[in-house]
N, CA, C and O atoms as a CHARMM CRD file, in Angstrom:
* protein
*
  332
    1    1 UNK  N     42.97800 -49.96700  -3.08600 PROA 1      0.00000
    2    1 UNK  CA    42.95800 -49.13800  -4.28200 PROA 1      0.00000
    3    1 UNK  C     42.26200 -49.92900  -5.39500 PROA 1      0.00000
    4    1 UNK  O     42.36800 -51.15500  -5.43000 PROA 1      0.00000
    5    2 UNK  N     41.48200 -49.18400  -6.39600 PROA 2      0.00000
    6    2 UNK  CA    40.53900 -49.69700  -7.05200 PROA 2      0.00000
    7    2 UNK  C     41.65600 -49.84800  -8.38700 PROA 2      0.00000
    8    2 UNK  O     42.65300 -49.14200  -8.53800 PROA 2      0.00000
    9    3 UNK  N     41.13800 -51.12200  -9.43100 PROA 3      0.00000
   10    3 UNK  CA    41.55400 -50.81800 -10.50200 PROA 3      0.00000
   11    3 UNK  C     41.68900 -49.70200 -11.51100 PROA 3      0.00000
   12    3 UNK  O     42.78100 -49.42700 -12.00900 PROA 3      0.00000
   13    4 UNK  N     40.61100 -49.08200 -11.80200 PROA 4      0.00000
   14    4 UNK  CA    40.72100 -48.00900 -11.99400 PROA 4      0.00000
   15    4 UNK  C     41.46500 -46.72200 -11.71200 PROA 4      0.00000
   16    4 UNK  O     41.82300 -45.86900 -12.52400 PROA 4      0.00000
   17    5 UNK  N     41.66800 -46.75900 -10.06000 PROA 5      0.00000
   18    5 UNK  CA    42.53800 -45.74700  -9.56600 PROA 5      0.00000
   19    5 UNK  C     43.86600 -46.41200 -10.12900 PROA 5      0.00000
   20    5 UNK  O     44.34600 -45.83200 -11.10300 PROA 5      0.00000
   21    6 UNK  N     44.47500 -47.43700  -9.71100 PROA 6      0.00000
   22    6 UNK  CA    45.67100 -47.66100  -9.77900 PROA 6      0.00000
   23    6 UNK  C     45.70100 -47.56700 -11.78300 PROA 6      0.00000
   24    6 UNK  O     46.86400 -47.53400 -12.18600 PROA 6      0.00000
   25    7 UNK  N     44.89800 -47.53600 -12.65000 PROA 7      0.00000
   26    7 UNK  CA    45.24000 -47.60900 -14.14300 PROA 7      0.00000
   27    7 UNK  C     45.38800 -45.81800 -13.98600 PROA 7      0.00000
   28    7 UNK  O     46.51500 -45.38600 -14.22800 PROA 7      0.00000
   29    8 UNK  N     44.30400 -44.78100 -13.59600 PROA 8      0.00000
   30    8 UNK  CA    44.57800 -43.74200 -13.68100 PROA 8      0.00000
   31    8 UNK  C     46.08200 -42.96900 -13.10700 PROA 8      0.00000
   32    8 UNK  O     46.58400 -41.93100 -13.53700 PROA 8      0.00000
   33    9 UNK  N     46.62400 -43.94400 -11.90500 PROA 9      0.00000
   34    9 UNK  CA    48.09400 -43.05400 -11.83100 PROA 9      0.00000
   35    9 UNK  C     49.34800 -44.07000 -12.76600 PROA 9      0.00000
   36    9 UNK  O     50.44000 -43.66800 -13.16900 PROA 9      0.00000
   37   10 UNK  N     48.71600 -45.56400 -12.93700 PROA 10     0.00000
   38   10 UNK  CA    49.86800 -45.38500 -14.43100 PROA 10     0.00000
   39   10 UNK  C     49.73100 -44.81100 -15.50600 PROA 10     0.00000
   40   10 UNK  O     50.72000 -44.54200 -16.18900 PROA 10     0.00000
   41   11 UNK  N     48.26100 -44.44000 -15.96500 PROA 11     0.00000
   42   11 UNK  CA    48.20400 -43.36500 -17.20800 PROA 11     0.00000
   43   11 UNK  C     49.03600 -42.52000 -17.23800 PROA 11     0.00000
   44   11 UNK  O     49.87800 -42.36600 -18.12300 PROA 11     0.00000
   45   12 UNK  N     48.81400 -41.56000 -15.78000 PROA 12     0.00000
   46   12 UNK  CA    49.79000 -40.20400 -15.83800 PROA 12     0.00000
   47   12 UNK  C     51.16900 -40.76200 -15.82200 PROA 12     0.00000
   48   12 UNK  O     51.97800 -39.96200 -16.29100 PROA 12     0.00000
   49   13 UNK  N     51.65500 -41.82300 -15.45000 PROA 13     0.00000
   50   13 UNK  CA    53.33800 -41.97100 -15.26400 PROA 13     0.00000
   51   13 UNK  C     53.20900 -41.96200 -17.37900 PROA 13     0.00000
   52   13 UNK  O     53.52000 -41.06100 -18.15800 PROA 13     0.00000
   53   14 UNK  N     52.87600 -42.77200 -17.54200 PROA 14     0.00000
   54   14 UNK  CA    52.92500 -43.31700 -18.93200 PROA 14     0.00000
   55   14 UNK  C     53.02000 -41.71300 -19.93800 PROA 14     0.00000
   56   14 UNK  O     53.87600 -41.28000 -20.70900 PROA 14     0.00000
   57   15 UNK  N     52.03100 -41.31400 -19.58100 PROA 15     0.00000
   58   15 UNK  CA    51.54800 -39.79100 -20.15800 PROA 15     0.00000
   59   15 UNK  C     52.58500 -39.02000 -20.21500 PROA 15     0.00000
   60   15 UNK  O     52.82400 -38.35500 -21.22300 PROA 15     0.00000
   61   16 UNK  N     53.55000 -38.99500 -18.85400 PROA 16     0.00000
   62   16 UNK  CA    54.72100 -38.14900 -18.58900 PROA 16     0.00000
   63   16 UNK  C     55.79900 -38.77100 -18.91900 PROA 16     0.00000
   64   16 UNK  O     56.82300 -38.09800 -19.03900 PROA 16     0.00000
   65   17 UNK  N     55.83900 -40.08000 -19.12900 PROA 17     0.00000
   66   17 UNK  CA    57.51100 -40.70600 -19.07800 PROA 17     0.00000
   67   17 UNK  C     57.31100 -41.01800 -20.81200 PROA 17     0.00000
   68   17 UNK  O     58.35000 -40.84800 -21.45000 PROA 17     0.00000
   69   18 UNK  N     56.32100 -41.37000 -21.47100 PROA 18     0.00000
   70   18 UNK  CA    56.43700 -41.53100 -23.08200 PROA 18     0.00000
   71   18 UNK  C     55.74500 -40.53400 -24.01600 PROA 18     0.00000
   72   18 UNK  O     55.58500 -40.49100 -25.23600 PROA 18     0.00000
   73   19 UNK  N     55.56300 -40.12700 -23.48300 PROA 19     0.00000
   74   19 UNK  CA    54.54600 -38.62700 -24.04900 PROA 19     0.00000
   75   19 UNK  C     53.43700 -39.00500 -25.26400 PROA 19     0.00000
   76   19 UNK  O     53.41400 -39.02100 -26.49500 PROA 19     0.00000
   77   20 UNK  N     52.56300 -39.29100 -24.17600 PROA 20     0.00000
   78   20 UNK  CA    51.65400 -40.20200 -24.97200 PROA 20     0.00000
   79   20 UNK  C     50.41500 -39.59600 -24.77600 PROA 20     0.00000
   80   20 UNK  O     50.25100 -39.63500 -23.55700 PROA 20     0.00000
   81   21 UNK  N     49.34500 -39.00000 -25.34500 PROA 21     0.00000
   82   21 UNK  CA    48.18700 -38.23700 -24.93300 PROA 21     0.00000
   83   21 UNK  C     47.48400 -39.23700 -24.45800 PROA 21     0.00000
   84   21 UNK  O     47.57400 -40.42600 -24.76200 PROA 21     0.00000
   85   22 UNK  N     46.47700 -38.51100 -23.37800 PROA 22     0.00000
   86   22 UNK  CA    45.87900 -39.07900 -22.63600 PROA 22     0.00000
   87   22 UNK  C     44.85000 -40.16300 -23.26100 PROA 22     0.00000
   88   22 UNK  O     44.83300 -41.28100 -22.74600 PROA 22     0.00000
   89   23 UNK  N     44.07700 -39.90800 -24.24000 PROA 23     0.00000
   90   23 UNK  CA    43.57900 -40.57100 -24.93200 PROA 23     0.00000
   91   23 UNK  C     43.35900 -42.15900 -25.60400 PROA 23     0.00000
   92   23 UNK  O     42.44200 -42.93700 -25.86400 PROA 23     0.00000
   93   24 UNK  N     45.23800 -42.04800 -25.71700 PROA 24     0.00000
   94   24 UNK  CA    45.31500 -43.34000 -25.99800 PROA 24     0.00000
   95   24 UNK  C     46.07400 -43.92600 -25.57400 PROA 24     0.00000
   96   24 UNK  O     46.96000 -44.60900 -26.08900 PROA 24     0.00000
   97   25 UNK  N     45.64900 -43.59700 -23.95100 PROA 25     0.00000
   98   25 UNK  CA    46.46200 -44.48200 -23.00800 PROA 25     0.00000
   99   25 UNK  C     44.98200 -45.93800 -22.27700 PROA 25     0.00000
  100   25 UNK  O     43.85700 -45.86400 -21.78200 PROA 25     0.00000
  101   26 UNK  N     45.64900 -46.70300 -22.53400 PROA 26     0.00000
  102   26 UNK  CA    44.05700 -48.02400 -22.69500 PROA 26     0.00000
  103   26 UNK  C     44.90600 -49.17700 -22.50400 PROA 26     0.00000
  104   26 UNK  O     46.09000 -49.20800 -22.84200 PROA 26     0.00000
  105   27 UNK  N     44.17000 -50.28800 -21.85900 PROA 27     0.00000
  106   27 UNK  CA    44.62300 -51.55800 -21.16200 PROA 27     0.00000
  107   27 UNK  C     45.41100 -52.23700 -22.06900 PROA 27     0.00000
  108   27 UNK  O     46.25800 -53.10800 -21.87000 PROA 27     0.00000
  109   28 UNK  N     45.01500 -51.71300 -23.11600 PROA 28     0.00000
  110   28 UNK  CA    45.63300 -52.83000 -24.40200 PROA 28     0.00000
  111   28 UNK  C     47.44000 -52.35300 -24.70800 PROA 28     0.00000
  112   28 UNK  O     48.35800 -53.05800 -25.12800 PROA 28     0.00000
  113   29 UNK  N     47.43500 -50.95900 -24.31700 PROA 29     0.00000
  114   29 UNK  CA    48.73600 -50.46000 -25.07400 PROA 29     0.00000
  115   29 UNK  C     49.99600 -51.18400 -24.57500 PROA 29     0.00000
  116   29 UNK  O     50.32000 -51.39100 -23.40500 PROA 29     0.00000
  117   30 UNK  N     50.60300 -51.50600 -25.63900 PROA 30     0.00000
  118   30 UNK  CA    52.01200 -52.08700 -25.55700 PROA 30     0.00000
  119   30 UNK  C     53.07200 -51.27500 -25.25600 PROA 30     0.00000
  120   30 UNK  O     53.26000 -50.23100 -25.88100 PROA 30     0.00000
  121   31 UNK  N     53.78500 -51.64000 -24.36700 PROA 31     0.00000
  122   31 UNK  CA    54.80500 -50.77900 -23.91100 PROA 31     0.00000
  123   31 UNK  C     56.18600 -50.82900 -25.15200 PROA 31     0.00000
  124   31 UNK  O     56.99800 -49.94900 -25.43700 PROA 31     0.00000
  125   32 UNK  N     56.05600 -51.95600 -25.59000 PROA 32     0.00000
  126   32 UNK  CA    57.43400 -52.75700 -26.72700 PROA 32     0.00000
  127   32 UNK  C     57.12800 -51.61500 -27.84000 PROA 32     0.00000
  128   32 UNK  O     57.62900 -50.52500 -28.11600 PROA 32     0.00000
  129   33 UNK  N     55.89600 -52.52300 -28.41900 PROA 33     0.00000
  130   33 UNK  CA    55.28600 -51.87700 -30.07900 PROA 33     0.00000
  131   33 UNK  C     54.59300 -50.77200 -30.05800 PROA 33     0.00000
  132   33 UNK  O     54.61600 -50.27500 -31.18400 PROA 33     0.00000
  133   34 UNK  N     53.89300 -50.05000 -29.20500 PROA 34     0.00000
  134   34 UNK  CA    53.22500 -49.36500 -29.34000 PROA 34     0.00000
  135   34 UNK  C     54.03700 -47.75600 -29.05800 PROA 34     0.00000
  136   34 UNK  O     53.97900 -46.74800 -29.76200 PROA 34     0.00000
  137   35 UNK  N     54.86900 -48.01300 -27.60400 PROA 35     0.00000
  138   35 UNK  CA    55.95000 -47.08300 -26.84300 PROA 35     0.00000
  139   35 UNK  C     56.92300 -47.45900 -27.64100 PROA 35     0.00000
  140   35 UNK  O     57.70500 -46.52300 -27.48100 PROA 35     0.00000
  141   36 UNK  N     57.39200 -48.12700 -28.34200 PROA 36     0.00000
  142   36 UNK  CA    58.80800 -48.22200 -28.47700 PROA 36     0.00000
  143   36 UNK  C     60.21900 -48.03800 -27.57600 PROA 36     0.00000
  144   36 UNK  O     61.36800 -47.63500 -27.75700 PROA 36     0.00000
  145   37 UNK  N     59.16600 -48.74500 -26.18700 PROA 37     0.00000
  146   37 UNK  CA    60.19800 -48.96000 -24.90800 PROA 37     0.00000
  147   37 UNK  C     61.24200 -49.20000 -25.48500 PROA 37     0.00000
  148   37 UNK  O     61.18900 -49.61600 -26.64200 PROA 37     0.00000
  149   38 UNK  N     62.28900 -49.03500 -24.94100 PROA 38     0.00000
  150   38 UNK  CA    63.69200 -49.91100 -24.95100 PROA 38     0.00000
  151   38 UNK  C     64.04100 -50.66500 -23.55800 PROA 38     0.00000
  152   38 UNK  O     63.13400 -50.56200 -22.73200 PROA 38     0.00000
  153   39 UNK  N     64.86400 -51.20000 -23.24700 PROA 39     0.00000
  154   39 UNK  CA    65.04600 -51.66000 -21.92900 PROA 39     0.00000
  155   39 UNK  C     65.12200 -50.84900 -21.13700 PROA 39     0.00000
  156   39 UNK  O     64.48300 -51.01500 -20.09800 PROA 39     0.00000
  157   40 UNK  N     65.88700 -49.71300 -21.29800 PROA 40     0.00000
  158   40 UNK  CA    66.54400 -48.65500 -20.36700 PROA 40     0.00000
  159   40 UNK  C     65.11900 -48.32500 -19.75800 PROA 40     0.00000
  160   40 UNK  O     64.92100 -48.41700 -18.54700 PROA 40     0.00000
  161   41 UNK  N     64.15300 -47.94200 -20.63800 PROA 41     0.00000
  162   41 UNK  CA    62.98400 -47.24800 -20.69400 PROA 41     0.00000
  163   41 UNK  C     61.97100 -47.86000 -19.78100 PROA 41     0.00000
  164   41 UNK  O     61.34300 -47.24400 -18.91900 PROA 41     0.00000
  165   42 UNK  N     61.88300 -49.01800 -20.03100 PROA 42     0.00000
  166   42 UNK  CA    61.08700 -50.39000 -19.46000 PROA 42     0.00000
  167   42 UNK  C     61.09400 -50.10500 -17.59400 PROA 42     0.00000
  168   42 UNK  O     60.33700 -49.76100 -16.68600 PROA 42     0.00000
  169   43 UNK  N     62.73700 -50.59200 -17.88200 PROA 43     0.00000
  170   43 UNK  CA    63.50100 -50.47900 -16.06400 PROA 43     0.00000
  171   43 UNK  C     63.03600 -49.52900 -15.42300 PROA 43     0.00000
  172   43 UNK  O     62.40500 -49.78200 -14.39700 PROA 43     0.00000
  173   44 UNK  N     63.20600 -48.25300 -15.82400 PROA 44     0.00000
  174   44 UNK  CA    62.88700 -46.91800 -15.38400 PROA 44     0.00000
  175   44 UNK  C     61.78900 -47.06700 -14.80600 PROA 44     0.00000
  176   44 UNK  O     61.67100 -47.09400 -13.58100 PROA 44     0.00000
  177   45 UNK  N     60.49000 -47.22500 -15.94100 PROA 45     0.00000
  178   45 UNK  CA    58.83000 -47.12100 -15.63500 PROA 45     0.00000
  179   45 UNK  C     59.19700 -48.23600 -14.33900 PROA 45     0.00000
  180   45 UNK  O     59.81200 -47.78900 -13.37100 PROA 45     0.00000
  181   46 UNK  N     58.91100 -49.27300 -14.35800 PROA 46     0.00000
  182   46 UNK  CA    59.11800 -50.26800 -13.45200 PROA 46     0.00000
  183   46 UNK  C     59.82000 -49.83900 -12.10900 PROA 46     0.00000
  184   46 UNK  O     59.37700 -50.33200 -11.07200 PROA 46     0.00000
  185   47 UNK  N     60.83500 -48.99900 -12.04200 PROA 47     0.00000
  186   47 UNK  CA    61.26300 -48.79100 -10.70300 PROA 47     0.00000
  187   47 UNK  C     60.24500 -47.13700 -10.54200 PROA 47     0.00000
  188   47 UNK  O     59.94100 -46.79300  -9.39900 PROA 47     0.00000
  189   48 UNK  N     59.87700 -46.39200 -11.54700 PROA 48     0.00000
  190   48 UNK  CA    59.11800 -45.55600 -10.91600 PROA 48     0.00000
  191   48 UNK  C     57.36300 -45.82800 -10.39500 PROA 48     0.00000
  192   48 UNK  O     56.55100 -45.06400  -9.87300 PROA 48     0.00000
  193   49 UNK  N     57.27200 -47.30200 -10.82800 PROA 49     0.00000
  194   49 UNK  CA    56.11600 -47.92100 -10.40700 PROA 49     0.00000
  195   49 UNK  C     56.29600 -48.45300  -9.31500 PROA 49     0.00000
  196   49 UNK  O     55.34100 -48.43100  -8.54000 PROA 49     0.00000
  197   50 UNK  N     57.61500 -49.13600  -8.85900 PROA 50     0.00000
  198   50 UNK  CA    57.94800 -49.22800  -7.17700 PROA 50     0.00000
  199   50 UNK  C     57.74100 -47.96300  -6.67900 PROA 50     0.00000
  200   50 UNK  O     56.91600 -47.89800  -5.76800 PROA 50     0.00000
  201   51 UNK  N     58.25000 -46.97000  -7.01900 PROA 51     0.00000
  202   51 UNK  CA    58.26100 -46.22900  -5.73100 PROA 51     0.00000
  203   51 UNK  C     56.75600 -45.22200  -5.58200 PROA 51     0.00000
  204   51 UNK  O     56.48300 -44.43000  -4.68000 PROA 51     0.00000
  205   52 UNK  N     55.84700 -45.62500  -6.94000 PROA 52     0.00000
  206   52 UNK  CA    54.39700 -44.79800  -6.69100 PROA 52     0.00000
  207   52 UNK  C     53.21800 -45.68800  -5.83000 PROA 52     0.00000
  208   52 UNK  O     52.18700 -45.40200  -5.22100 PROA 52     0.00000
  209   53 UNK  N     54.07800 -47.09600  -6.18000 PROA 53     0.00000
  210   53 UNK  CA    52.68300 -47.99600  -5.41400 PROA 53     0.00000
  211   53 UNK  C     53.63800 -48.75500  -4.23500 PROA 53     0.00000
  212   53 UNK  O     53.28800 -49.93100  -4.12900 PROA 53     0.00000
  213   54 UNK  N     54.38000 -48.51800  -3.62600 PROA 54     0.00000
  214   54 UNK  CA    55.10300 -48.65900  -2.88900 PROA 54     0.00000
  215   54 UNK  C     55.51600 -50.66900  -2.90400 PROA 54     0.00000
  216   54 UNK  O     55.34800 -51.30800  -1.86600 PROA 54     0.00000
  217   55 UNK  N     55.86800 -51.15000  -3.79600 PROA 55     0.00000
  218   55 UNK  CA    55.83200 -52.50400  -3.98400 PROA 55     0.00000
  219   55 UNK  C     57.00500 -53.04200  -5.19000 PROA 55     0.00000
  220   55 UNK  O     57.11100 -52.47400  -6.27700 PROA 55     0.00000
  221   56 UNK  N     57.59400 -53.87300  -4.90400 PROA 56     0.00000
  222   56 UNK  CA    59.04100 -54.28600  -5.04000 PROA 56     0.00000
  223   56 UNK  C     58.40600 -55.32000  -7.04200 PROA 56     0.00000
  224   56 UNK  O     57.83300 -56.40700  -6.96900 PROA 56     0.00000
  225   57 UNK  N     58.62000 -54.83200  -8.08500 PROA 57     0.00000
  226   57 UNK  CA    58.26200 -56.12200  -8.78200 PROA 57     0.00000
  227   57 UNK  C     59.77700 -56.62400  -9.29000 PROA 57     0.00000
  228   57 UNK  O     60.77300 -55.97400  -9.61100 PROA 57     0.00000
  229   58 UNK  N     59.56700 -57.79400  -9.23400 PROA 58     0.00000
  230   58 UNK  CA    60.98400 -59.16000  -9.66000 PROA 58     0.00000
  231   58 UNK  C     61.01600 -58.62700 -10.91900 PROA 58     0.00000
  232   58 UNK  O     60.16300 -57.88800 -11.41100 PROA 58     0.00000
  233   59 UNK  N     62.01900 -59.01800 -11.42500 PROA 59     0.00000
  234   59 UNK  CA    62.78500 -59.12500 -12.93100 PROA 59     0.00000
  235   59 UNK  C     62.41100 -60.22400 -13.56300 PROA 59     0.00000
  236   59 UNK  O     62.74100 -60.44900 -14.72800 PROA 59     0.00000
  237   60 UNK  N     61.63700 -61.06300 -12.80600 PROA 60     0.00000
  238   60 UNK  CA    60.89700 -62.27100 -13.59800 PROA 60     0.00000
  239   60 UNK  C     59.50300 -61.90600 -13.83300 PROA 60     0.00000
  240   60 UNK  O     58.79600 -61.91900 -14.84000 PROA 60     0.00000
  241   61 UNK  N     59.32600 -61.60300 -12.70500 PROA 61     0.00000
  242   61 UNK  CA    58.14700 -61.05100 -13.45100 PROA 61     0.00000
  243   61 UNK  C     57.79700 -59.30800 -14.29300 PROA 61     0.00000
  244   61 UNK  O     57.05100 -59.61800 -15.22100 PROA 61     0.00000
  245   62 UNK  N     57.93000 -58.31200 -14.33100 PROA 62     0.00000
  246   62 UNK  CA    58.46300 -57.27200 -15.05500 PROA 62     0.00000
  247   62 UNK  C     58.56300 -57.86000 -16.46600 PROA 62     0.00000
  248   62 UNK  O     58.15300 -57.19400 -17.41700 PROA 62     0.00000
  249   63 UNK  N     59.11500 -59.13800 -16.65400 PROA 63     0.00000
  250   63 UNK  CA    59.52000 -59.38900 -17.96200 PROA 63     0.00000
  251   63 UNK  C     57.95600 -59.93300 -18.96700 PROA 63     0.00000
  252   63 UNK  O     57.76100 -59.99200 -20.18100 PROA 63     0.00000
  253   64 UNK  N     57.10300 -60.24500 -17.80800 PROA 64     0.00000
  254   64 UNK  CA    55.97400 -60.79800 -18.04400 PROA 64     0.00000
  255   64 UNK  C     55.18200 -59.36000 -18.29100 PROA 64     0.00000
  256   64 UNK  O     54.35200 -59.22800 -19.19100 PROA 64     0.00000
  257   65 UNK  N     55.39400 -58.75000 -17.76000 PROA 65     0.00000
  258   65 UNK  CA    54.42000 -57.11600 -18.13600 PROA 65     0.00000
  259   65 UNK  C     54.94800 -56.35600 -19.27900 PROA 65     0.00000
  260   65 UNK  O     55.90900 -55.60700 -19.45500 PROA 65     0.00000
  261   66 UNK  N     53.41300 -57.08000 -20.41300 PROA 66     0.00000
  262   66 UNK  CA    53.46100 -55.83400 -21.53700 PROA 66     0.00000
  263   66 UNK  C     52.50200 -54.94800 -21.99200 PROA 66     0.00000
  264   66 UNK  O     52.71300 -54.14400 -22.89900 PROA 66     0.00000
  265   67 UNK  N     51.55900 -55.05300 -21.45600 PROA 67     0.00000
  266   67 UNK  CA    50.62400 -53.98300 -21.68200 PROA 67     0.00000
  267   67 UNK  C     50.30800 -53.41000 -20.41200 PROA 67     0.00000
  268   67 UNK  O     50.56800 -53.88900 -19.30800 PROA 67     0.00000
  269   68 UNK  N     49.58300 -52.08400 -20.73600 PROA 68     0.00000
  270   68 UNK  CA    49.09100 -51.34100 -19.30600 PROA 68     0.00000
  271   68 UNK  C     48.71200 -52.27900 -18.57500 PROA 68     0.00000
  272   68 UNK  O     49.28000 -52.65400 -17.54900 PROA 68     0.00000
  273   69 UNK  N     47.30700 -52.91400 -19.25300 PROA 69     0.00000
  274   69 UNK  CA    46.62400 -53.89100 -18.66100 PROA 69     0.00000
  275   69 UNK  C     46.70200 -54.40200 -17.81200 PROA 69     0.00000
  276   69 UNK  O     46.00000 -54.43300 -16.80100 PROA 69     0.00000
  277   70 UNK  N     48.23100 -55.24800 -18.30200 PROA 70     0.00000
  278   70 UNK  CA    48.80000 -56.28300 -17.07300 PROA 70     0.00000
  279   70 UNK  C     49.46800 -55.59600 -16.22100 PROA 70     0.00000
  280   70 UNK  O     49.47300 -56.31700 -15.22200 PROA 70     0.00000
  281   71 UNK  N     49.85900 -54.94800 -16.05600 PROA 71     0.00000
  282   71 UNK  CA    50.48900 -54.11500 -15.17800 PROA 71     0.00000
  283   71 UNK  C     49.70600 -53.70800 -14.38300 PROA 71     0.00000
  284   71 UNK  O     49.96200 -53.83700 -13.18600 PROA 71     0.00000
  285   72 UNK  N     48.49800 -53.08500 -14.81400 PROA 72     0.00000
  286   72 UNK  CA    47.07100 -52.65000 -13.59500 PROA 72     0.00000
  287   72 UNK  C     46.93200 -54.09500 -13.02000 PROA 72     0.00000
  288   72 UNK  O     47.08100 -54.10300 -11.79900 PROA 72     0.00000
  289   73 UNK  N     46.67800 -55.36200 -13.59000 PROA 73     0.00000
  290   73 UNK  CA    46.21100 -56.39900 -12.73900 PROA 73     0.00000
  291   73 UNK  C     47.59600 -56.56900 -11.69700 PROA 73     0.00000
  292   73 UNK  O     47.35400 -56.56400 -10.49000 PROA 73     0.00000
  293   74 UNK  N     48.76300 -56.69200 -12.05600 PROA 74     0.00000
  294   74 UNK  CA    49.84200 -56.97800 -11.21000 PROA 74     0.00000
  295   74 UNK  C     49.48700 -56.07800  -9.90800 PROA 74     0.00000
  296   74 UNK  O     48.78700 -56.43200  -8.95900 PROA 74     0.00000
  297   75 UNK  N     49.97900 -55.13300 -10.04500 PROA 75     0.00000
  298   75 UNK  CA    49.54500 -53.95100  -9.15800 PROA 75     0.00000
  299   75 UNK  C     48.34900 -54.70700  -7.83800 PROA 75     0.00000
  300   75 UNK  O     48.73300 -55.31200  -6.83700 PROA 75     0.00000
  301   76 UNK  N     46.78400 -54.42600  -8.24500 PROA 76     0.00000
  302   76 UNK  CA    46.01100 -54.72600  -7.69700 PROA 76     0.00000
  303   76 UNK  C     46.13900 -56.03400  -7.25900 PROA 76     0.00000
  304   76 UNK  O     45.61900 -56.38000  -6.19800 PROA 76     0.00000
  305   77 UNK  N     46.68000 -56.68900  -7.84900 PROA 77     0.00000
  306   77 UNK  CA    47.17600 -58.63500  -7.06600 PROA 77     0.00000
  307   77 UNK  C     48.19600 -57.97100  -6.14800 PROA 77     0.00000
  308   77 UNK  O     48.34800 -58.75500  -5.21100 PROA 77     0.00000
  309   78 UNK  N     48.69100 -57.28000  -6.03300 PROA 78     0.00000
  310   78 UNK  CA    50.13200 -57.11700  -5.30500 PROA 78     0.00000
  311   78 UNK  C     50.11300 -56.08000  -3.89900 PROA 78     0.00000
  312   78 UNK  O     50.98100 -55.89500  -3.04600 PROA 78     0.00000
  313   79 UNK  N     48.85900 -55.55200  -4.04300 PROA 79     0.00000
  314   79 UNK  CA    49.15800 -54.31200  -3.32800 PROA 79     0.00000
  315   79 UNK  C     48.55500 -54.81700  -1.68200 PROA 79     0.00000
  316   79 UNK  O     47.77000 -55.66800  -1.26300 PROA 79     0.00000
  317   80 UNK  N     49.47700 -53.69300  -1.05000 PROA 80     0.00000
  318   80 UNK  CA    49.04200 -54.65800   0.30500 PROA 80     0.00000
  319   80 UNK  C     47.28200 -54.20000   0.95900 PROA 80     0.00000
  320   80 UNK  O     46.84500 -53.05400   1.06200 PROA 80     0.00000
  321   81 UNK  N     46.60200 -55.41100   1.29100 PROA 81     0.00000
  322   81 UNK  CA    45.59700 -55.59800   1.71100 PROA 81     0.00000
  323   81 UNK  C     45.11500 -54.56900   3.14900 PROA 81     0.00000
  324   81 UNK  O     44.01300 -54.05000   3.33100 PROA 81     0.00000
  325   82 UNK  N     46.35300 -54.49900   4.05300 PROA 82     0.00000
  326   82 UNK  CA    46.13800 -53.59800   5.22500 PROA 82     0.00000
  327   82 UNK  C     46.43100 -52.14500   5.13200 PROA 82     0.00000
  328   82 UNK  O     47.54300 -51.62300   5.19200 PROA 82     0.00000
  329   83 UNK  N     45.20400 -51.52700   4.96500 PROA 83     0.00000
  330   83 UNK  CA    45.22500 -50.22800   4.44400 PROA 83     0.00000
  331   83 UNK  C     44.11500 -49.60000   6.01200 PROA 83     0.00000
  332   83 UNK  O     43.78600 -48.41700   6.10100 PROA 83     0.00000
């Protein structure tokens, strides 16, 4: 899966879970300051990102993901190679 693909299906999670127009959904956006995640909020996205890219992320790292951005690179570092 291409970067791109994998940023276009966290857009739509993002789009649907913070109601955020499509527009200004971009590598840079902060999930903290920008979403005004809360934890509850955070956890959620994060386990509904396990179960769209089928891949387990730690609580150590999760804590390290704050923008889309990083989250698209995690993803694409993470995803399995045998397709």
């Amino acid at each position: 899966m291409t970067k791109q693909e994998i940023f276009d299906k966290i857009g739509s999670i993002i789009e649907d879970r913070f109601e955020v127009e499509h527009d200004k959904v971009t590598n840079d956006l902060n999930f903290r300051t920008d979403l005004d995640a809360d934890s509850i909020d955070f956890v959620e996205f994060i386990m509904e990102l396990e179960d769209t890219f089928g891949a387990e992320i730690s609580d150590d790292d999760a804590e390290k993901l704050n923008t889309i951005g990083q989250v698209v690179d995690y993803v694409y570092d993470h995803q399995e190679t045998a397709e």
